[in-house]
One Martini backbone bead per residue (centre of mass of N, CA, C, O) as a GRO file, in nm:
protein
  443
    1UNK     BB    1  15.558   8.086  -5.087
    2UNK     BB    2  15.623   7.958  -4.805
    3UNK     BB    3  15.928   7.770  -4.777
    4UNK     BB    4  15.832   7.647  -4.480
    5UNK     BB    5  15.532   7.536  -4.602
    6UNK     BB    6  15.711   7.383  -4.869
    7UNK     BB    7  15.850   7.173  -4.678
    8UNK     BB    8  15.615   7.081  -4.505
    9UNK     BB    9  15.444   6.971  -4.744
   10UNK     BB   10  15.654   6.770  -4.864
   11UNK     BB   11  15.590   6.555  -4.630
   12UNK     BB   12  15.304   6.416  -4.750
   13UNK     BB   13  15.457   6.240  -4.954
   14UNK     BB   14  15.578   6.053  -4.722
   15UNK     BB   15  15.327   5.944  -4.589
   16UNK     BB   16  15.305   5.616  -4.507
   17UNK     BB   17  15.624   5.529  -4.580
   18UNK     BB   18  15.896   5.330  -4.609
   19UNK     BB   19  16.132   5.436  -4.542
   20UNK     BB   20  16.474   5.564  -4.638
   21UNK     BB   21  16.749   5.716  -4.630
   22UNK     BB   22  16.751   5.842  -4.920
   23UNK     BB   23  16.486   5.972  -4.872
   24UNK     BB   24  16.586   6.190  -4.662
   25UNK     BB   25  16.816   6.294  -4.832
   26UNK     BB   26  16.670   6.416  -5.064
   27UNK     BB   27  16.495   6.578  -4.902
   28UNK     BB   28  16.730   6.756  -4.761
   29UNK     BB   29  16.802   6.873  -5.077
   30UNK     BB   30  16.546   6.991  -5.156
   31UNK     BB   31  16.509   7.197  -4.939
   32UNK     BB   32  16.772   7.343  -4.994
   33UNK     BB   33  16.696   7.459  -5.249
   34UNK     BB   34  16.391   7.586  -5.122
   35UNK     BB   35  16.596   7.805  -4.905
   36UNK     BB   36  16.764   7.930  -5.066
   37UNK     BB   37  17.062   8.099  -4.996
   38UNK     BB   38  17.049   7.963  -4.727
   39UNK     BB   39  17.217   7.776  -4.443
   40UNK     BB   40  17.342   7.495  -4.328
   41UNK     BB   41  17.318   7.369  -3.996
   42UNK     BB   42  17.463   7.128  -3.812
   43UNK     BB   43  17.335   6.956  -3.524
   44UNK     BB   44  17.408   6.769  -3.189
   45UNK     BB   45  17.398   6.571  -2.866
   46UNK     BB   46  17.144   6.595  -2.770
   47UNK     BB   47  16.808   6.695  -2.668
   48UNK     BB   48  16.742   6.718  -2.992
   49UNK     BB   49  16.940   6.586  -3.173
   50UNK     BB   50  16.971   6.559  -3.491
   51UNK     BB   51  16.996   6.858  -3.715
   52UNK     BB   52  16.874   7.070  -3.978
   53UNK     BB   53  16.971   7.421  -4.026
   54UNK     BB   54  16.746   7.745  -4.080
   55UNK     BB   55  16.797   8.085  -4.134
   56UNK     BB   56  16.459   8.261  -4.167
   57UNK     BB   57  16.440   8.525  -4.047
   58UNK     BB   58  16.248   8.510  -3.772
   59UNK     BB   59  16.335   8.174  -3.818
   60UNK     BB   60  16.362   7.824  -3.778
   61UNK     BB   61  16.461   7.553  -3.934
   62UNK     BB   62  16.407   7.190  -3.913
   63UNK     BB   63  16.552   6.867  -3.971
   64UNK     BB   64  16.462   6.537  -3.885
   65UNK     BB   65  16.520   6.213  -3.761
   66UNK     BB   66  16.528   5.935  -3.661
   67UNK     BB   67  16.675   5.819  -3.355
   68UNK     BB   68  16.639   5.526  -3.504
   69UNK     BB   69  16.774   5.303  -3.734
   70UNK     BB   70  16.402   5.202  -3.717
   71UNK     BB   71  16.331   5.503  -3.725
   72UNK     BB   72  16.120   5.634  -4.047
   73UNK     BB   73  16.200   5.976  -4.049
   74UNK     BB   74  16.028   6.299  -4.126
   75UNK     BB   75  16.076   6.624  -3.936
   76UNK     BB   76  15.946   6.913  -3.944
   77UNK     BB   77  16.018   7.262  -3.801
   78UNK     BB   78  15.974   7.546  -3.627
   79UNK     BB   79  16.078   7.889  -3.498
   80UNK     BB   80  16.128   8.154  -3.334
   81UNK     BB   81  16.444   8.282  -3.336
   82UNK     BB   82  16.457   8.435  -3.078
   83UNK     BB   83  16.326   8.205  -2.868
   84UNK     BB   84  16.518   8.019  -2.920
   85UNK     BB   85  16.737   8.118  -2.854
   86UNK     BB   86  16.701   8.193  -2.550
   87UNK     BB   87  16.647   7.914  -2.460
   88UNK     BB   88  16.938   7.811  -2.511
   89UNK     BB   89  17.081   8.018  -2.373
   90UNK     BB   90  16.961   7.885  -2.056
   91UNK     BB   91  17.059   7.618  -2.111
   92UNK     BB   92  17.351   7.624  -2.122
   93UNK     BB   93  17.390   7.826  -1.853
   94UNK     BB   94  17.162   7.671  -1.635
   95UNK     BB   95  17.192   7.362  -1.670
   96UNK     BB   96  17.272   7.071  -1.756
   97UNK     BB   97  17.436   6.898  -1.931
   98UNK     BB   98  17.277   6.700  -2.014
   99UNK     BB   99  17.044   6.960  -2.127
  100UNK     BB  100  17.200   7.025  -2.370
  101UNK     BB  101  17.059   7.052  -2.711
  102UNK     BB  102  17.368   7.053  -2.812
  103UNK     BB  103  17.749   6.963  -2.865
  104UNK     BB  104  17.710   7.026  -3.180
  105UNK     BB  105  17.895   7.143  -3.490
  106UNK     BB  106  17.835   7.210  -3.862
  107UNK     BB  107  17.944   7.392  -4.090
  108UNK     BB  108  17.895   7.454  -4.450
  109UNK     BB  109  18.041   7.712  -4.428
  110UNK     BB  110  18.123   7.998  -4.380
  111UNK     BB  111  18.159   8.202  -4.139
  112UNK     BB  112  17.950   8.410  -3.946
  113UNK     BB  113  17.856   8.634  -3.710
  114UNK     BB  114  17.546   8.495  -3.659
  115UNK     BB  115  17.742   8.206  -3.513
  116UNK     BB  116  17.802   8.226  -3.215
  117UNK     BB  117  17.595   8.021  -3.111
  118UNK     BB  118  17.751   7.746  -3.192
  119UNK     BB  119  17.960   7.771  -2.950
  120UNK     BB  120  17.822   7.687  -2.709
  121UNK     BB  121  17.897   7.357  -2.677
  122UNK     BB  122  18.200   7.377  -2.600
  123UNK     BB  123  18.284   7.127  -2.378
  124UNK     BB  124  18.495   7.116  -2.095
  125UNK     BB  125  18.679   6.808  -1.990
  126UNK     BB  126  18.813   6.736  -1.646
  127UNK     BB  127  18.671   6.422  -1.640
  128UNK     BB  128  18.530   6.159  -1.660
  129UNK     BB  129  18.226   6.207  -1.541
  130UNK     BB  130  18.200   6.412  -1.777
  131UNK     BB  131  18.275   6.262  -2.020
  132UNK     BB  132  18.047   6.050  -1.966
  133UNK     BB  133  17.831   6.258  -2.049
  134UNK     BB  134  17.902   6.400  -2.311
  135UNK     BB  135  18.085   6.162  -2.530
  136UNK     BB  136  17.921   5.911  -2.526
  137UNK     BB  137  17.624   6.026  -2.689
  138UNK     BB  138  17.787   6.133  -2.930
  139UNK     BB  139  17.909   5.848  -3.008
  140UNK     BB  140  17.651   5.672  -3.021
  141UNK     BB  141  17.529   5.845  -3.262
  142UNK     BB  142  17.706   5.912  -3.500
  143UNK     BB  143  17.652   5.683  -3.695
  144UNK     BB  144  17.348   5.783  -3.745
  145UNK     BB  145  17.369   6.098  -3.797
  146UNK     BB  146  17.566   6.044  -4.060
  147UNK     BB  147  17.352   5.861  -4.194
  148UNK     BB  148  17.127   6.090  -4.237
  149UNK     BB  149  17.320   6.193  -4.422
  150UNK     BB  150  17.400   6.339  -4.682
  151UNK     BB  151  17.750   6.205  -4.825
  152UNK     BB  152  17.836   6.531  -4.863
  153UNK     BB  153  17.758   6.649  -4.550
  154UNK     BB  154  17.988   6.452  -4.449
  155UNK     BB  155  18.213   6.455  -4.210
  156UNK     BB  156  18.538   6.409  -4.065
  157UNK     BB  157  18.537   6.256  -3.779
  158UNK     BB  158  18.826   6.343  -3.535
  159UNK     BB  159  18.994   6.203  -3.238
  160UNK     BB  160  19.294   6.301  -3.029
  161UNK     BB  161  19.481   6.151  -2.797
  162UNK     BB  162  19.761   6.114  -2.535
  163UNK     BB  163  19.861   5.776  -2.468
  164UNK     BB  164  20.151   5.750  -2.268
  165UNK     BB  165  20.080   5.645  -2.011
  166UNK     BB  166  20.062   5.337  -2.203
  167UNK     BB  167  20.209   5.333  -2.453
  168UNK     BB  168  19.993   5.422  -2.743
  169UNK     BB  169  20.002   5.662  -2.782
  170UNK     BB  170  19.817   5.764  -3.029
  171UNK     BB  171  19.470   5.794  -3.019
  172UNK     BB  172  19.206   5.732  -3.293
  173UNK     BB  173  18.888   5.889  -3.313
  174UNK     BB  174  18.640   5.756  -3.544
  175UNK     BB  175  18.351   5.841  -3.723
  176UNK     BB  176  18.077   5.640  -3.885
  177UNK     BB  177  17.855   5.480  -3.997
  178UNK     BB  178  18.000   5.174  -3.921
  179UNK     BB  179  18.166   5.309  -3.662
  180UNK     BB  180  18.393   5.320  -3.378
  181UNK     BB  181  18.745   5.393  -3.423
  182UNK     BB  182  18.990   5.244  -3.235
  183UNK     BB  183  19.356   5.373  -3.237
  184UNK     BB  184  19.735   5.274  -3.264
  185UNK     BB  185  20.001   5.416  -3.358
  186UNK     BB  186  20.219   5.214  -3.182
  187UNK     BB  187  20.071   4.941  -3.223
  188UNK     BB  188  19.816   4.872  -3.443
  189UNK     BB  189  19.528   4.924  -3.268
  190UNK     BB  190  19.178   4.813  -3.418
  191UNK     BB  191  18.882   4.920  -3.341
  192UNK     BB  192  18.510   4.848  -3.428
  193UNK     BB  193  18.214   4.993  -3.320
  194UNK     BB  194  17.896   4.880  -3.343
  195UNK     BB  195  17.629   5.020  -3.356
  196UNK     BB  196  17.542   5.004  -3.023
  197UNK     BB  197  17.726   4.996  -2.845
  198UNK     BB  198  17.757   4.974  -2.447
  199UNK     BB  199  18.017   5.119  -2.453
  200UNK     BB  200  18.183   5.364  -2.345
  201UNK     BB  201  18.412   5.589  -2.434
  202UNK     BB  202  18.515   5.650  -2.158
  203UNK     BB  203  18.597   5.399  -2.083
  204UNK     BB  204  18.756   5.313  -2.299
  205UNK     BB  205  18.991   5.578  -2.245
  206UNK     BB  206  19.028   5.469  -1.928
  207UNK     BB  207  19.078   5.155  -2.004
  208UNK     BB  208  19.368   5.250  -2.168
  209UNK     BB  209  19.483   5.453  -1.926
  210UNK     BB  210  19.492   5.275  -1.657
  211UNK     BB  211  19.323   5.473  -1.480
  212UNK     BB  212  19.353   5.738  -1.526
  213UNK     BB  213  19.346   6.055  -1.554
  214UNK     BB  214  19.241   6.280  -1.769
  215UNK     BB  215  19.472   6.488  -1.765
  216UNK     BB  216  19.705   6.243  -1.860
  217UNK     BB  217  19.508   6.282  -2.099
  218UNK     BB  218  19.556   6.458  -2.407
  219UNK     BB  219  19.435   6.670  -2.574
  220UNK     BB  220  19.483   6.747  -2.954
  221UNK     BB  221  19.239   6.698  -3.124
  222UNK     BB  222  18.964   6.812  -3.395
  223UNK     BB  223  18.775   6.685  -3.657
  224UNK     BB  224  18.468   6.840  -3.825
  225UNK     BB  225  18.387   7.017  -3.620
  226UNK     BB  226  18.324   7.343  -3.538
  227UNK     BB  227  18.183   7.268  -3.269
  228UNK     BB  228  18.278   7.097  -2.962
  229UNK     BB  229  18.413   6.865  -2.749
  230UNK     BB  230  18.661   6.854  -2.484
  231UNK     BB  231  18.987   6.847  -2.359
  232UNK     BB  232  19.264   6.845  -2.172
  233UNK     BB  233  19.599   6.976  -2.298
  234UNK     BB  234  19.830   7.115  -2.071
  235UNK     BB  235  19.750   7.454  -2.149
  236UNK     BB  236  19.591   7.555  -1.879
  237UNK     BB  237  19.570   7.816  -1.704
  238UNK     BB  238  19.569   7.899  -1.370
  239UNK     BB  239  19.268   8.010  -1.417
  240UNK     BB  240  19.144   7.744  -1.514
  241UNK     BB  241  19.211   7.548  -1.304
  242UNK     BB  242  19.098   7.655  -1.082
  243UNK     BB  243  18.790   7.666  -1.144
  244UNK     BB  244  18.766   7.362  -1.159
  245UNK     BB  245  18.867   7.350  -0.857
  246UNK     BB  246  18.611   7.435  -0.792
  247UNK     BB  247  18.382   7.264  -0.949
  248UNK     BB  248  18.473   6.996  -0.818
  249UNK     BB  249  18.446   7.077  -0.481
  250UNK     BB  250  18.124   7.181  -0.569
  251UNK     BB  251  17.934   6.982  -0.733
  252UNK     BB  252  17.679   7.049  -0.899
  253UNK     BB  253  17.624   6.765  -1.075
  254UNK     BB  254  17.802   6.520  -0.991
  255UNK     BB  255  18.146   6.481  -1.033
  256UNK     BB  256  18.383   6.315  -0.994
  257UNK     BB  257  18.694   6.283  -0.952
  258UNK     BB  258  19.015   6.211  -0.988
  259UNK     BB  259  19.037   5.946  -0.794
  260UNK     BB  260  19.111   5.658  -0.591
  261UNK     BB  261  18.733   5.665  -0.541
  262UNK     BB  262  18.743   5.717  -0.882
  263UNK     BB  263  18.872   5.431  -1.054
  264UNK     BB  264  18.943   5.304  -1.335
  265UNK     BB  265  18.923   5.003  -1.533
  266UNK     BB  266  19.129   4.869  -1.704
  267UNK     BB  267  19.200   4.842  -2.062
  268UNK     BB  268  19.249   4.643  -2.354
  269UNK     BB  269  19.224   4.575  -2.698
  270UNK     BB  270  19.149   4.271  -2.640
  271UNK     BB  271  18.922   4.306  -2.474
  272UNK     BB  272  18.757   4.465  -2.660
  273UNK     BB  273  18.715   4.253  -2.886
  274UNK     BB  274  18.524   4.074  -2.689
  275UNK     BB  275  18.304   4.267  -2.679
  276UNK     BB  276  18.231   4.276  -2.983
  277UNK     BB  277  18.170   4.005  -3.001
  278UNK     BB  278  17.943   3.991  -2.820
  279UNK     BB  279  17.789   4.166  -2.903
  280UNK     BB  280  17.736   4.075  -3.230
  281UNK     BB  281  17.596   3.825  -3.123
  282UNK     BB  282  17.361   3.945  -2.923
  283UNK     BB  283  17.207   4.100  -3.224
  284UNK     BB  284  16.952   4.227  -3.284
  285UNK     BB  285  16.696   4.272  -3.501
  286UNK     BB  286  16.498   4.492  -3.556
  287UNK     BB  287  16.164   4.604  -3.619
  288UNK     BB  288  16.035   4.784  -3.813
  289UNK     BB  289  15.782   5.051  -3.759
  290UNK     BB  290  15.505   5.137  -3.809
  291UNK     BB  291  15.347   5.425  -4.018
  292UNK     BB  292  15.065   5.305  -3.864
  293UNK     BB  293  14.787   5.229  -3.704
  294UNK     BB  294  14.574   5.049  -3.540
  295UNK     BB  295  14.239   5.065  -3.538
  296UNK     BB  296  14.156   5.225  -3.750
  297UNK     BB  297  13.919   5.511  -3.810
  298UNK     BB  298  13.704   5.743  -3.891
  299UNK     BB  299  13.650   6.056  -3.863
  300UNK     BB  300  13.443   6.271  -3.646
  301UNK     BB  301  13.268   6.546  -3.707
  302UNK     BB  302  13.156   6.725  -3.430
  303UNK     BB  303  13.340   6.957  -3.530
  304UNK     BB  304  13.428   7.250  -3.726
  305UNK     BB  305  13.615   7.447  -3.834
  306UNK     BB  306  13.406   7.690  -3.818
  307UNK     BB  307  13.338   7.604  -3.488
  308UNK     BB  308  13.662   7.668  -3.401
  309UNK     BB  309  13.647   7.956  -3.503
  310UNK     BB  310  13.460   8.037  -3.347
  311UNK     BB  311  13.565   7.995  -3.054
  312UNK     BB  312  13.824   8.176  -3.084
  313UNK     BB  313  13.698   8.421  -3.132
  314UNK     BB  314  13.527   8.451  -2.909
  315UNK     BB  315  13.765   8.447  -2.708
  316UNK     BB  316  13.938   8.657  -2.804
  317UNK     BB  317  13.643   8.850  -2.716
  318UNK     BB  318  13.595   8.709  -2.397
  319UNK     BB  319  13.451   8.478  -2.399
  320UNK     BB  320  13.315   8.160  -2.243
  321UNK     BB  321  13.370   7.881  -2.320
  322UNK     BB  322  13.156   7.715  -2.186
  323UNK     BB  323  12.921   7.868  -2.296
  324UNK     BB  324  12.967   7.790  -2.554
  325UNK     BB  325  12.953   7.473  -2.568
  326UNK     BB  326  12.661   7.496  -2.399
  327UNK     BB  327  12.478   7.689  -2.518
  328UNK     BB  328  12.576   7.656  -2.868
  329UNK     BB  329  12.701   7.332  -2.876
  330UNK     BB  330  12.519   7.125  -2.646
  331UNK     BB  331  12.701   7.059  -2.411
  332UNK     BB  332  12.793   6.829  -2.129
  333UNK     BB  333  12.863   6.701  -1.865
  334UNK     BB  334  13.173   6.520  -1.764
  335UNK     BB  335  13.411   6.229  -1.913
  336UNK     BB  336  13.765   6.270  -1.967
  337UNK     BB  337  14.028   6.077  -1.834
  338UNK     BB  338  13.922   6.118  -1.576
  339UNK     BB  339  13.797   6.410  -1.646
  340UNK     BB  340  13.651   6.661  -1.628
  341UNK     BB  341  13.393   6.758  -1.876
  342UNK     BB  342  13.279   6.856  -2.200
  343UNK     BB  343  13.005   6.688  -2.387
  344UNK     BB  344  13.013   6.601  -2.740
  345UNK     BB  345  12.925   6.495  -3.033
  346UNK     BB  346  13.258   6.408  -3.098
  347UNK     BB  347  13.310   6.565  -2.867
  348UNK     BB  348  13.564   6.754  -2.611
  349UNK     BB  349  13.621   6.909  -2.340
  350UNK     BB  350  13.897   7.066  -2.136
  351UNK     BB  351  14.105   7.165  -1.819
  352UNK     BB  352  14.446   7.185  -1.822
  353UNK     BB  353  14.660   7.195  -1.582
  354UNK     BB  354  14.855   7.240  -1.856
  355UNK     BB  355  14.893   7.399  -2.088
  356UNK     BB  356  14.645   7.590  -2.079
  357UNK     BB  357  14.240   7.632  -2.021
  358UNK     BB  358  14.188   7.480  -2.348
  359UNK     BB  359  14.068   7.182  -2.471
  360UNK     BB  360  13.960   7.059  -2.818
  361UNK     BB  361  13.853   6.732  -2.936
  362UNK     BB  362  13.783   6.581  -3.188
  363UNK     BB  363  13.780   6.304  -3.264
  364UNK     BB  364  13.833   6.100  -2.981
  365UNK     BB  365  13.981   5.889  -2.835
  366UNK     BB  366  13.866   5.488  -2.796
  367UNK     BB  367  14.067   5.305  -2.623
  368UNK     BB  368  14.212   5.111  -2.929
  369UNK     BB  369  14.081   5.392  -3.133
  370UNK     BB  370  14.169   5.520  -3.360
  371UNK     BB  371  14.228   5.766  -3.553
  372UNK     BB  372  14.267   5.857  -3.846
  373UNK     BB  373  14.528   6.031  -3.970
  374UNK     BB  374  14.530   6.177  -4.208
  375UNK     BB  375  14.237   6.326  -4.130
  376UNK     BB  376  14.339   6.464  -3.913
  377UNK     BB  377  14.591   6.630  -4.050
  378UNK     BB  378  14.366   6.773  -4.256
  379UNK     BB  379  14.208   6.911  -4.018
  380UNK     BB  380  14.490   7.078  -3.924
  381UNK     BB  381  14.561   7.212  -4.179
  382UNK     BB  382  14.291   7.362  -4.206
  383UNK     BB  383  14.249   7.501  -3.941
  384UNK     BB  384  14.539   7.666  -3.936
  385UNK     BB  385  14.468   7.850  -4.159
  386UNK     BB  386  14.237   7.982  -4.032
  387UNK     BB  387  14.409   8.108  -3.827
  388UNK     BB  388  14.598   8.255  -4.009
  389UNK     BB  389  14.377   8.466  -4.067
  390UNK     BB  390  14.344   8.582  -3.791
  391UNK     BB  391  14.638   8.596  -3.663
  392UNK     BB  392  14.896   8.431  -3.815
  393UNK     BB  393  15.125   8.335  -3.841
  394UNK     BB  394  15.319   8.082  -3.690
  395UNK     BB  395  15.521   8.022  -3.382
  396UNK     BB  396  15.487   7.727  -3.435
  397UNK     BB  397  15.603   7.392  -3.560
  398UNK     BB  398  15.506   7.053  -3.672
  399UNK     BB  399  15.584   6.801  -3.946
  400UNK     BB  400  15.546   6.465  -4.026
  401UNK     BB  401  15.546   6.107  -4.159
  402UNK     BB  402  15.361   6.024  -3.897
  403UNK     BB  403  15.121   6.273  -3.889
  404UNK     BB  404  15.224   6.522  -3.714
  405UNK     BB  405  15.092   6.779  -3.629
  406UNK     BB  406  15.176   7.156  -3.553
  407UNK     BB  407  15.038   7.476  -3.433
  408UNK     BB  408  15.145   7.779  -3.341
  409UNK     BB  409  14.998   8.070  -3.156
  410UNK     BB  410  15.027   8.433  -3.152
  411UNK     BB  411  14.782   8.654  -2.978
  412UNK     BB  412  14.950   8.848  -2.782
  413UNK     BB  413  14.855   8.677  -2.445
  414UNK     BB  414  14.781   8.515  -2.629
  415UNK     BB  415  14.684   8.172  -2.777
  416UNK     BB  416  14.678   7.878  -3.013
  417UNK     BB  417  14.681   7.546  -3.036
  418UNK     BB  418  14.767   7.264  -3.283
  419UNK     BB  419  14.656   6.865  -3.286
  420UNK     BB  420  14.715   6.515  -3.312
  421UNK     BB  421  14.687   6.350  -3.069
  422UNK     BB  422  14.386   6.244  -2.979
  423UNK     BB  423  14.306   6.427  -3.241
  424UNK     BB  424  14.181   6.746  -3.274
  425UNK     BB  425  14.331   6.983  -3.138
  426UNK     BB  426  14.268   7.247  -2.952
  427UNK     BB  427  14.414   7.535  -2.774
  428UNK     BB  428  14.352   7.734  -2.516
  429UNK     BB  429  14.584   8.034  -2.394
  430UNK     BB  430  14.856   8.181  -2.289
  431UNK     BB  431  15.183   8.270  -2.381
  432UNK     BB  432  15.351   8.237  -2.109
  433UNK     BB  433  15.261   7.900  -2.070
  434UNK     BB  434  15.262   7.770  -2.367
  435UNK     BB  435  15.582   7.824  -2.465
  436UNK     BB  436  15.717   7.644  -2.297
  437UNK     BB  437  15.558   7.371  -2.461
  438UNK     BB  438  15.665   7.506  -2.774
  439UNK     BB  439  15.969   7.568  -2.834
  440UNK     BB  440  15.961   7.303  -3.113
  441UNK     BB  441  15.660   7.229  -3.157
  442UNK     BB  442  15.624   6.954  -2.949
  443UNK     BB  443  15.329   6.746  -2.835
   0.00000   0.00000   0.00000
């Protein structure tokens, strides 16, 4: 069986469960078990959240958990590798910095010639507003990101920078599950940010070293990331400067330089101190989140299998699908959320905007119930079936233990894809208009 449906079929086992953080990590063990010899890469800090990824043929795995350590959640992903590559490669090269897809990366073991992605990341901070821009999520998350992990899999982050311009020494930040140390080695001042504190990374290293410019607090060094963001070290070459200074200039993300128009505000330990105790007060305790909706009902199958297999076949052999549903599925002319649509007895088709020419959903949802999540993921996972025997495997795809099922298919200049957000939702359209939509499978 492929190991990455043998993956995915394992969220089954997790669906509806109150999960633990212990669950998600025997999951990733067992995962890592099962794709073996591949080795795991874990990515973070970007738009993509943190991720444990194996490179498996022409395919990439992805396996994350919950953004927030009171969402119980894991979720498996797959996606074509040469197209996730290409997307990555133009996020990177051409977005804006807050849009690029990770920060940071891990190798678990020796690197390799393929592993050249992993350096993507690797973003040199030469201002505060730059640095506030990317060390900021990136520490904000870490304690959450590193706790998703097996204790085996967590690595030591360490950061250092030289911060003698107010007389601190060296100063090291350090990100645990239990929140960021922030240390003086020349005061033996250390405070523990913990998770969810709201004051910003960059903040407070601009408001220990005085409001100084970031240039004269020097980057020394960094432990743990494999490749990382880091800043000026003041070993920067002439034509690395000239760079800087150029894009200071013309400032196109919008990134202030360091000048007196745009200085940030002194801050000591004993401050920091005051700041945490405040958070630490004020600090409520979230409830951890239903993993099923309320006032669900039964699915309602107004199409089956059969009936929506039967509609991909006539549609890629060139019939009008309007056509299909009104003269042989009895549908007739309605609305559904408030837009022109074709409806039959529990089911609806509709011409979406964007992403695809045609959207067909069985059991839609009706004001304020949904259908049962269960029914609905399986008998997503039996049409998707149905289409893999027609056109082939699916070019991307992600299972959740939220119930959210999705695959997407390629089958020439056209495509394919199932999900389960409103209903049991088929859509179909060309390939090069819904790829956009599935960079990553996500619904």
């Amino acid at each position: 069986m492929d190991p990455i449906e043998r993956v995915s079929d394992a969220v089954a086992a997790l669906v509806g469960r109150d999960l633990t953080l212990e669950d998600t990590h025997q999951f990733l063990l067992d995962a890592a078990k099962l794709v073996a010899p591949a080795r795991p890469v874990i990515v973070g800090g970007g738009t993509c959240g943190s991720e444990v990824r194996w490179r498996l043929g022409e395919r990439t795995l992805a396996i994350s958990g919950g953004h927030e350590p009171e969402t119980p959640l894991v979720s498996v992903s797959f996606v074509n590798a040469e197209h996730a590559d290409d997307e990555e490669f133009r996020d990177f090269k051409w977005s804006l910095v807050q849009d690029a897809p990770f920060h940071w990366t891990i190798l678990t073991g020796p690197a390799e010639p393929g592993d050249i992605w992993t350096k993507q990341c690797a973003c040199l901070c030469y201002n505060w507003d730059l640095f506030d821009e990317v060390f900021d999520p990136v520490f904000q998350a870490l304690p959450h990101d590193l706790a998703k992990l097996p204790p085996a899999w967590r690595p030591q982050i360490i950061y250092q920078w030289d911060m003698s311009v107010t007389s601190l020494g060296v100063i090291t930040v350090r990100a645990t599950v239990d929140g960021v140390q922030i240390s003086s080695d020349a005061t033996g001042d250390c405070v523990t940010l913990p998770p969810g504190f709201p004051m910003g990374i960059g903040r407070i290293l601009a408001g220990l070293a005085g409001g100084a410019p970031l240039r004269d607090v020097r980057f020394l060094e960094s432990r743990g990331f494999t490749a990382g963001p880091t800043s000026l070290t003041g070993r920067e070459t002439p034509d690395l400067l000239e760079q800087i200074a150029w894009m200071e200039q013309h400032n196109w993300d919008e990134f202030a330089p360091d000048n007196e128009h745009n200085q940030r505000p002194a801050l000591t330990f004993d401050d920091l101190r005051t700041a945490v105790a405040l958070a630490e007060a004020d600090a409520d305790e979230k409830p951890r989140p239903r993993t099923t909706r309320d006032n669900a009902s039964p699915m309602r199958a107004g199409l089956t299998t059969q009936h929506l297999q039967w509609i991909a076949q006539q549609w890629l052999g060139g019939a009008p699908v309007s056509d299909l549903l009104t003269r042989e599925l009895g549908g007739t002319p309605g609305t559904y959320l408030n837009e022109q649509a074709i409806v039959g007895t529990d089911w609806v088709a509709y011409q979406p905007e964007h992403n695809g020419e045609w959207a067909i959903i069985v059991s839609p949802a009706e004001g304020e119930t949904w259908t049962d999540d269960q029914a609905l993921a399986g008998a997503a996972w039996e049409l998707s079936g149905a289409l893999k025997a027609m056109v082939g495997a699916p070019f991307a795809g992600e299972t959740t233990s939220h119930f959210v099922y999705t695959r997407f298919f390629a089958a020439g200049e056209r495509a394919l894809a199932v999900d389960t957000l409103l209903g049991l939702r088929l859509r179909l359209g060309t390939f090069e208009e819904m790829k956009a939509f599935y960079p990553r499978a996500s619904v």
